[in-house]
MDTraj code that builds the backbone (N, CA, C; nanometers):
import mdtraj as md
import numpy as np

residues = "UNK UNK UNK UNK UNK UNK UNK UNK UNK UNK UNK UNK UNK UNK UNK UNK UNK UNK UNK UNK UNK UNK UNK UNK UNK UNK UNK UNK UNK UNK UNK UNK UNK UNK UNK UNK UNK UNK UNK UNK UNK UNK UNK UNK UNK UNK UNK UNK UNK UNK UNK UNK UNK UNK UNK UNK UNK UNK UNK UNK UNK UNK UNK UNK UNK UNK UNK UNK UNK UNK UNK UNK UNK UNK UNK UNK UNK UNK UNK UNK UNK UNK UNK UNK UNK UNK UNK UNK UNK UNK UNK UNK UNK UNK UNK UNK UNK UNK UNK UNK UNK UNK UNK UNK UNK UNK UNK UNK UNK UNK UNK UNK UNK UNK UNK UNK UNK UNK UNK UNK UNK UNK UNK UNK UNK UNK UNK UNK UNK UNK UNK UNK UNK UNK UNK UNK UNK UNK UNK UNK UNK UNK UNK UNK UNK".split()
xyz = np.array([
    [31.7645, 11.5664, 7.8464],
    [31.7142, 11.5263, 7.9752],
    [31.7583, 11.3833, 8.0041],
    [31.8003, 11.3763, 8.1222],
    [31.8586, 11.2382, 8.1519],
    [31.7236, 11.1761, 8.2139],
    [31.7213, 11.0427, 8.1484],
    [31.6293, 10.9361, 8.1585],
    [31.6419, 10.8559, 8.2697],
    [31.5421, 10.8458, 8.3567],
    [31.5485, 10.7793, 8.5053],
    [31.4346, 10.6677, 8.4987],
    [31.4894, 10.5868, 8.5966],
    [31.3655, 10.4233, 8.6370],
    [31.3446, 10.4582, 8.7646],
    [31.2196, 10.4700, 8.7968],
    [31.2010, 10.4491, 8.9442],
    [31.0600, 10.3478, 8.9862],
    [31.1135, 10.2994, 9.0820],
    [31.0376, 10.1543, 9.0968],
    [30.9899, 10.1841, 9.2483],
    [30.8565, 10.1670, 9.2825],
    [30.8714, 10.2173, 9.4402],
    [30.7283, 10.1085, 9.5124],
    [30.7120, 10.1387, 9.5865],
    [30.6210, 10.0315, 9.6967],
    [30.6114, 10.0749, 9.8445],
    [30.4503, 10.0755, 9.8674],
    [30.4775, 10.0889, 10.0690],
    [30.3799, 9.9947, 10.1128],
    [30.4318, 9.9562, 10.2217],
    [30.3347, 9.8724, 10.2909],
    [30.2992, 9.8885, 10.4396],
    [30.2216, 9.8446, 10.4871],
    [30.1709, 9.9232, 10.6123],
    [30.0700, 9.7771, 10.6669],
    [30.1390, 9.7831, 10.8656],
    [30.0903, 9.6294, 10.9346],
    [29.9466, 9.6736, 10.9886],
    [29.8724, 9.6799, 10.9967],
    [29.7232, 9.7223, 10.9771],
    [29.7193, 9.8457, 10.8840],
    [29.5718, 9.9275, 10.9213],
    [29.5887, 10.0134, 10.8253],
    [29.4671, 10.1311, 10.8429],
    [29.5101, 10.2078, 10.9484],
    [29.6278, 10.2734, 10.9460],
    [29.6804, 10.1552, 11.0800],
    [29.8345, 10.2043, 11.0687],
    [29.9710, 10.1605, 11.1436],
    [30.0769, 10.1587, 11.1097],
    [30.1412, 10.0932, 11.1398],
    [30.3138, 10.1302, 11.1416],
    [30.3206, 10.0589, 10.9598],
    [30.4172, 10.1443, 10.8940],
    [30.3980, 10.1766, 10.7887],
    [30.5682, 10.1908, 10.6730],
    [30.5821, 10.1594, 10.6062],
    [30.7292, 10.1421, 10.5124],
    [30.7033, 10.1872, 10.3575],
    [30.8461, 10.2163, 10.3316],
    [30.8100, 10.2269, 10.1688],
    [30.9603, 10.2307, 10.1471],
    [30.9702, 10.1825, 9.9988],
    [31.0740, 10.1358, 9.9167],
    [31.0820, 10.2069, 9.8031],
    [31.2170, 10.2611, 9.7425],
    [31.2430, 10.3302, 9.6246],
    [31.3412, 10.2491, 9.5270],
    [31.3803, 10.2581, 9.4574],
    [31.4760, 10.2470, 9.3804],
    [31.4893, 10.3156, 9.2510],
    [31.5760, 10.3658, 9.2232],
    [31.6216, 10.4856, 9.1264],
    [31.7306, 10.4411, 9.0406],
    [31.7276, 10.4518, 8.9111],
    [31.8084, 10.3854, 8.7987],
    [31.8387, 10.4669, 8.7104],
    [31.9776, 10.4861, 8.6857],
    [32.0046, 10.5698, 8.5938],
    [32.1781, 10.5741, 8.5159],
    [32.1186, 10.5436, 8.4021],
    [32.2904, 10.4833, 8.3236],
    [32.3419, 10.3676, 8.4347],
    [32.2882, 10.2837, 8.3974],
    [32.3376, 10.1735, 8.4985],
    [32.3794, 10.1633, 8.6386],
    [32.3417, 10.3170, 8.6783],
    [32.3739, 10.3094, 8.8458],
    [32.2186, 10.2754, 8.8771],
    [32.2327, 10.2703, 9.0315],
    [32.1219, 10.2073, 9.0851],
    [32.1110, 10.2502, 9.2243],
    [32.0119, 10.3177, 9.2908],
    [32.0405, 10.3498, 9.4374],
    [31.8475, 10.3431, 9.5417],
    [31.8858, 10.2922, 9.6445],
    [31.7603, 10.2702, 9.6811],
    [31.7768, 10.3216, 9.8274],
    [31.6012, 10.4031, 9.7980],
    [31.5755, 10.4322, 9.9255],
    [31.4700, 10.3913, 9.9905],
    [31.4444, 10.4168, 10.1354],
    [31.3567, 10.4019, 10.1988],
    [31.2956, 10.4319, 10.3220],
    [31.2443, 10.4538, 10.3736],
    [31.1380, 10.4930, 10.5218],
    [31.0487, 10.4298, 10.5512],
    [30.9792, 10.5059, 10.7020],
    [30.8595, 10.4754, 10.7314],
    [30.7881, 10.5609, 10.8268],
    [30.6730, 10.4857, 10.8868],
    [30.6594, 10.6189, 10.9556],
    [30.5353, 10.5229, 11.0917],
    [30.5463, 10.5550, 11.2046],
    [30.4879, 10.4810, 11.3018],
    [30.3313, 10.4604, 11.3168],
    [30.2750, 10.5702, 11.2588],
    [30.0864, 10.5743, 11.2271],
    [30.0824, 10.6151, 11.1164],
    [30.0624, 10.5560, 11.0266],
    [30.0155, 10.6142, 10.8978],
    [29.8876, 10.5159, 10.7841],
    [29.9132, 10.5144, 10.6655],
    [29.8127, 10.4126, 10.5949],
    [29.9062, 10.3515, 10.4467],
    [29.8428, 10.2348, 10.3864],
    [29.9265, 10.2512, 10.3202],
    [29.9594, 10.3053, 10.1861],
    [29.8192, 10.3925, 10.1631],
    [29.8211, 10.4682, 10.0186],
    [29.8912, 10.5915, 10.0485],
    [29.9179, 10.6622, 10.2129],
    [30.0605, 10.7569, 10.2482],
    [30.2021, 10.6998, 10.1971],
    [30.2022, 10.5776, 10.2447],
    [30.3604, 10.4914, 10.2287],
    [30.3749, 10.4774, 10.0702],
    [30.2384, 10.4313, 9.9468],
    [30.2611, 10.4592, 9.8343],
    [30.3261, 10.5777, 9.7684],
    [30.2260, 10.6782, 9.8370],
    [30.2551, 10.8036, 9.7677],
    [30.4301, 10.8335, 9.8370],
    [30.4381, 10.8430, 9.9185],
    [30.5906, 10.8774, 9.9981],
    [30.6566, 10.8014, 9.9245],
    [30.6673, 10.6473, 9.8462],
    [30.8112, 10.6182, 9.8041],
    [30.7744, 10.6962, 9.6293],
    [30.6911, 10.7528, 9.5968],
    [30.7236, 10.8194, 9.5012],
    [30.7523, 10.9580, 9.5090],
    [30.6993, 11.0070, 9.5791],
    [30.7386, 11.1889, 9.6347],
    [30.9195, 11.1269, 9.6494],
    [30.9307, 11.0731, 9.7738],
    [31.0871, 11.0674, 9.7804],
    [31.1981, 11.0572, 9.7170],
    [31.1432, 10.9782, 9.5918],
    [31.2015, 10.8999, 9.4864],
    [31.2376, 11.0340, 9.4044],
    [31.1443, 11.0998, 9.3063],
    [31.0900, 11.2371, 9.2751],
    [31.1947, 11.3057, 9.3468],
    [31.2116, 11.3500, 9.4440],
    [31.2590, 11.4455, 9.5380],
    [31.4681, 11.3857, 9.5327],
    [31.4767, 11.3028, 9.5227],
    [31.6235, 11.2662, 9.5308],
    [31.6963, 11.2914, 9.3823],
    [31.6174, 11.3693, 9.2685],
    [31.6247, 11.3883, 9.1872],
    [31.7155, 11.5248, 9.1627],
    [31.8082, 11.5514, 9.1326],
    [31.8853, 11.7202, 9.1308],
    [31.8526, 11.7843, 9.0576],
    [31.8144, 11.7339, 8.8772],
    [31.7896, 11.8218, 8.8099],
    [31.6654, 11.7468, 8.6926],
    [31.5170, 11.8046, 8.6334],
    [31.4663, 11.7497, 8.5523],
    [31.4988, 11.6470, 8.4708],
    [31.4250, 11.5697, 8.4879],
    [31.4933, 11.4183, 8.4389],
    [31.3379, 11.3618, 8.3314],
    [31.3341, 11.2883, 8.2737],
    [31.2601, 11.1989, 8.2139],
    [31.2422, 11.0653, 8.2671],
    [31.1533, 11.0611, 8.3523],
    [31.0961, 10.9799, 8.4260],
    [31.0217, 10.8739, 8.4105],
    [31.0296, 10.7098, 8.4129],
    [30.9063, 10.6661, 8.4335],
    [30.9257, 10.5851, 8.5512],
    [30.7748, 10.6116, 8.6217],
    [30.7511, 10.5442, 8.7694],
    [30.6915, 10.4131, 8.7129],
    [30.7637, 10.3201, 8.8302],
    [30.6710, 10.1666, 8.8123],
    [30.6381, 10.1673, 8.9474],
    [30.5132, 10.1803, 8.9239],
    [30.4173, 10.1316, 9.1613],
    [30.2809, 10.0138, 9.0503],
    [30.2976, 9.9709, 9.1475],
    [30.1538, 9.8611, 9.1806],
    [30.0489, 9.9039, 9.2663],
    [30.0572, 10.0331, 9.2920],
    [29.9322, 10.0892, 9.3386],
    [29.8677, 10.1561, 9.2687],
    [29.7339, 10.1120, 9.2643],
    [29.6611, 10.1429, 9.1545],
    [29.6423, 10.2707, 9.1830],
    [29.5992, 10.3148, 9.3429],
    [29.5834, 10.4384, 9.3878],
    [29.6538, 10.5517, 9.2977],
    [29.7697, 10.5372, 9.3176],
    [29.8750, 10.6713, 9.2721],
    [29.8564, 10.6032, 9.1155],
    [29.8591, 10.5037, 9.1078],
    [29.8661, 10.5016, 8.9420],
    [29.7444, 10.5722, 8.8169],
    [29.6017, 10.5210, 8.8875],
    [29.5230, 10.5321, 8.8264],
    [29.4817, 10.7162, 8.8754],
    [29.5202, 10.7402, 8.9890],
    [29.4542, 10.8913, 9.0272],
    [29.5506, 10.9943, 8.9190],
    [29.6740, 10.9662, 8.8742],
    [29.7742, 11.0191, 8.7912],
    [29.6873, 10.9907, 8.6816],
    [29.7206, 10.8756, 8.6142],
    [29.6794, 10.8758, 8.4519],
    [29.5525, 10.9036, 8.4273],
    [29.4798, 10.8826, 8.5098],
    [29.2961, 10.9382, 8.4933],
    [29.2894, 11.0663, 8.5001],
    [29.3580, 11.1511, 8.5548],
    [29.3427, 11.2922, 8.5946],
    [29.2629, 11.3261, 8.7369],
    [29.2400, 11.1953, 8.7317],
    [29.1875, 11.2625, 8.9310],
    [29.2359, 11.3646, 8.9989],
    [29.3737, 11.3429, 9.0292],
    [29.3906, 11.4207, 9.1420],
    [29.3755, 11.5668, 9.0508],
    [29.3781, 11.5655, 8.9260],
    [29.3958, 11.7027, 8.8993],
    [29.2435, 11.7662, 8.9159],
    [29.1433, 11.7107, 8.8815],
    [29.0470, 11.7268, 8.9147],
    [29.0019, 11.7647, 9.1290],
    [29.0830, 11.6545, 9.1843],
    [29.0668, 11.7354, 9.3431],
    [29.1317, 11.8449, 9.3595],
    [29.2278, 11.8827, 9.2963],
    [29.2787, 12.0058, 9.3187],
    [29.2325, 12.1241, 9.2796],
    [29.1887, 12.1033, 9.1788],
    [29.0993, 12.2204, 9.0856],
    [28.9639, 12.2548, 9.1787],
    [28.9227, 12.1237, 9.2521],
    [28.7585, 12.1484, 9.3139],
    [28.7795, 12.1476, 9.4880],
    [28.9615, 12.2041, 9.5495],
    [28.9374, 12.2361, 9.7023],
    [29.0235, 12.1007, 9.7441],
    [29.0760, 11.9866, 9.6745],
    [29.0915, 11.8545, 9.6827],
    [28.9453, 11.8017, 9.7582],
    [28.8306, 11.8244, 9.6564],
    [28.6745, 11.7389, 9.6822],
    [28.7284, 11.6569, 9.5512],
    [28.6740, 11.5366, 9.5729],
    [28.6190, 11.4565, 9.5088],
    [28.4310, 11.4517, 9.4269],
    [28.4463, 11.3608, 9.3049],
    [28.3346, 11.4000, 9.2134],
    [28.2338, 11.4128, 9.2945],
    [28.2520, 11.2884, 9.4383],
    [28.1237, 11.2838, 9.4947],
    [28.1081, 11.4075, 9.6161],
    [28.1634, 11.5306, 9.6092],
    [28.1857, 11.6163, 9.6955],
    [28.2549, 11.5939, 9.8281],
    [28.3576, 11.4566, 9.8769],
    [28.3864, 11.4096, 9.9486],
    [28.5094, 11.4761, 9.9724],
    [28.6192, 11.5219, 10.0679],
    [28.6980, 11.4843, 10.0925],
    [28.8707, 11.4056, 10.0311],
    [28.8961, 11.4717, 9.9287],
    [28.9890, 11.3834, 9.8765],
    [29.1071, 11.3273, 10.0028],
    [29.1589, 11.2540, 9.9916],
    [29.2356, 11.1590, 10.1062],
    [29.3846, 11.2138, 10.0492],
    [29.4806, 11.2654, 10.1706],
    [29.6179, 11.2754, 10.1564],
    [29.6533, 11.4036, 10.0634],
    [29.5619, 11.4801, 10.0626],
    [29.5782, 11.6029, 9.9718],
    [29.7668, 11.7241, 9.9940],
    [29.7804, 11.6684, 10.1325],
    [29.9406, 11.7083, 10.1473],
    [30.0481, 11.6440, 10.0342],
    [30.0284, 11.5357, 10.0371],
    [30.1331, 11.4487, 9.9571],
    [30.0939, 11.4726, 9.8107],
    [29.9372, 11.4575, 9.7527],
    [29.9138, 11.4694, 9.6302],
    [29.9566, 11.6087, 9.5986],
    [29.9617, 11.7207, 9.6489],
    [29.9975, 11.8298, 9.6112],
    [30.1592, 11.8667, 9.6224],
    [30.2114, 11.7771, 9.6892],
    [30.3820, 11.8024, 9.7157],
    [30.4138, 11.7293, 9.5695],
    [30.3511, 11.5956, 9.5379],
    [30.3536, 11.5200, 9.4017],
    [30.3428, 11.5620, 9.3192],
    [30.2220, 11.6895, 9.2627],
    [30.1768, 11.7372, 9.1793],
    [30.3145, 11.8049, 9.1561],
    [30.3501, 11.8922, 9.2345],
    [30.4672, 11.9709, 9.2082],
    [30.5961, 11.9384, 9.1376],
    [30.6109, 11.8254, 9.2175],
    [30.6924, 11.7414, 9.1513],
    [30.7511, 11.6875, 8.9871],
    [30.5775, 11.6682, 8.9824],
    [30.5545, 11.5967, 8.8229],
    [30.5654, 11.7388, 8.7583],
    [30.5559, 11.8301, 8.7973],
    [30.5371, 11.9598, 8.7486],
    [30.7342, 11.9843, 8.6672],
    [30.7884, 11.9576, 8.7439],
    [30.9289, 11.9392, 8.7555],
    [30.9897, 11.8870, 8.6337],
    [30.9097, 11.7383, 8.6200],
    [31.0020, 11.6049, 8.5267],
    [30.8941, 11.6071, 8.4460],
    [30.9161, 11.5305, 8.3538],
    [30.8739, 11.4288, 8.2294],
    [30.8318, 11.3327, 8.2701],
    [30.6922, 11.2633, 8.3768],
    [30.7326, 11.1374, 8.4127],
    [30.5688, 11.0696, 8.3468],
    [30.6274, 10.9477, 8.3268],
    [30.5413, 10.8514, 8.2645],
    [30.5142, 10.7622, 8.3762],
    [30.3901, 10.6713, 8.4272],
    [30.3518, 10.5982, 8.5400],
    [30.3643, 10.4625, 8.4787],
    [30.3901, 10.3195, 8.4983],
    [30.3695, 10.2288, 8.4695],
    [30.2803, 10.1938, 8.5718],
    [30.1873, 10.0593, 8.5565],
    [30.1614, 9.9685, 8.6720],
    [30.1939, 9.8487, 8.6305],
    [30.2498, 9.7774, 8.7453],
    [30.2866, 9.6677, 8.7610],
    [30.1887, 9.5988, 8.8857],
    [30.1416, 9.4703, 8.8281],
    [30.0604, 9.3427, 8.9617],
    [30.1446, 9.3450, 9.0520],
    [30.1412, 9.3578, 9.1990],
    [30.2065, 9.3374, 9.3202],
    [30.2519, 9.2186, 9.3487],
    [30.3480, 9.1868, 9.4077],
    [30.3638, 9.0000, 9.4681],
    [30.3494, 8.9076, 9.3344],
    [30.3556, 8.9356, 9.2052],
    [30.3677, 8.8918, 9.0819],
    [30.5491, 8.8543, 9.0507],
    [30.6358, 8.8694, 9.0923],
    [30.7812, 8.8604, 9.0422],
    [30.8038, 8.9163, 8.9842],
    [30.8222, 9.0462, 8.9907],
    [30.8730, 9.1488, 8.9234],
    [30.9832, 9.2029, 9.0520],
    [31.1075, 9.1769, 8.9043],
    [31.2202, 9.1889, 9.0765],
    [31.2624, 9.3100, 9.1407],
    [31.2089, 9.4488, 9.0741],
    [31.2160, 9.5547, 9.1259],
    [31.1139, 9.6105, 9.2337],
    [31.0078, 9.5411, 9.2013],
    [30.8575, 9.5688, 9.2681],
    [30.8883, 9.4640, 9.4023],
    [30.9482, 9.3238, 9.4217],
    [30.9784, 9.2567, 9.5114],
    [31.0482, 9.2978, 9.5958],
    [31.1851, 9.4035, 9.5590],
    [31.2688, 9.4509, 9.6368],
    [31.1981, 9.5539, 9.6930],
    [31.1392, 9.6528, 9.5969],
    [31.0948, 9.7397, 9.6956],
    [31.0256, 9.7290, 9.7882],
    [30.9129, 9.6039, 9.7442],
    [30.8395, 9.5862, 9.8658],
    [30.9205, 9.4871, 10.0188],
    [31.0322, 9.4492, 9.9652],
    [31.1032, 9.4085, 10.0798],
    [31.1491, 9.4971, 10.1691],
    [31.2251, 9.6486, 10.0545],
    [31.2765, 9.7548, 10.1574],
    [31.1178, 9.8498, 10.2204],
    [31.0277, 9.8188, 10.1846],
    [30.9080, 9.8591, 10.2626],
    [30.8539, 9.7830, 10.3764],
    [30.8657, 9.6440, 10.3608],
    [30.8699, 9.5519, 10.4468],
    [30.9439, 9.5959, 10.5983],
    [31.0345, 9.5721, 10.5300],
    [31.1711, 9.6603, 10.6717],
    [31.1656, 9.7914, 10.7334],
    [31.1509, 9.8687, 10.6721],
    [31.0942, 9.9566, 10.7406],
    [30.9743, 9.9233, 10.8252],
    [30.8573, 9.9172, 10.7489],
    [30.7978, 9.8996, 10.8374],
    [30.7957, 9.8344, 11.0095],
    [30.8711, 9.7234, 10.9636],
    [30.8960, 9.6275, 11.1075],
    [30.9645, 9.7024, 11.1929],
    [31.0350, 9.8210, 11.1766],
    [31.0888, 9.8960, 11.2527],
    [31.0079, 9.9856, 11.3798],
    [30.8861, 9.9790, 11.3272],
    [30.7942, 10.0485, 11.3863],
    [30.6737, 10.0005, 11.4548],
    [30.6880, 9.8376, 11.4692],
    [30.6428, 9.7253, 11.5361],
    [30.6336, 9.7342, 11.6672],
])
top = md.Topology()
chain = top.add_chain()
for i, resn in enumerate(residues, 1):
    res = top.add_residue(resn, chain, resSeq=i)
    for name in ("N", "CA", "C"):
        top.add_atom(name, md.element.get_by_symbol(name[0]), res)
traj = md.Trajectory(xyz[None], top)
């Protein structure tokens, strides 16, 4: 299995509102980055989207590890949350509503796919992959200003 880096970030100018996200994908020393946005959205959508996308630009099972600074997608992955909303209707423990259940379930699939391991990384800390992405999330977004 070929071993992949993916580094991703979204950001969004209120919230909900106009909205960006940043990828970058690493593999044997190539390097390729993507990105979007989207005109109403929030920004734990723009999180989850630069990792679905990222995920998705993928051709064949790979060994994965994601680096996001959102704790959201980070901690709902390694805790087992979302697997838990899916199992209970996407409710949450407190019978609520789980949030974005489209994307967590296009994700789920995904991970279903690869090998992938989650890092977290502090946001706006200098980390120069997490900076870029959040620059190519930046840009996007302003597009939709």
């Amino acid at each position: 299995m070929k071993k992949v880096e993916i580094f991703t970030d979204g950001a969004c100018s209120g919230n909900p509102g106009p909205g960006g996200w940043g990828a970058i994908l690493r593999c044997n020393g190539s390097e390729k980055e993507l990105s979007g946005g989207e005109k109403d959205t929030t920004n734990n959508r723009m999180e989850l989207t630069a990792v679905i996308s990222a995920l998705k630009a993928l051709k064949y099972p790979c060994e994965v590890t994601v680096t996001t600074d959102s704790k959201y997608v980070y901690e709902s992955v390694t805790k087992g949350w979302v697997y838990s909303w899916q199992k209970n209707g996407w409710r949450k423990a407190d019978k609520k509503p789980a949030l974005n259940p489209d994307l967590w379930s296009e994700l789920l699939t995904l991970l279903d796919m690869h090998n992938v391991t989650f890092v977290w990384v502090k946001g706006h800390n200098e980390h120069p992959e997490n900076e870029r992405c959040d620059r190519l999330a930046v840009a996007e977004c302003e597009k939709y200003k």
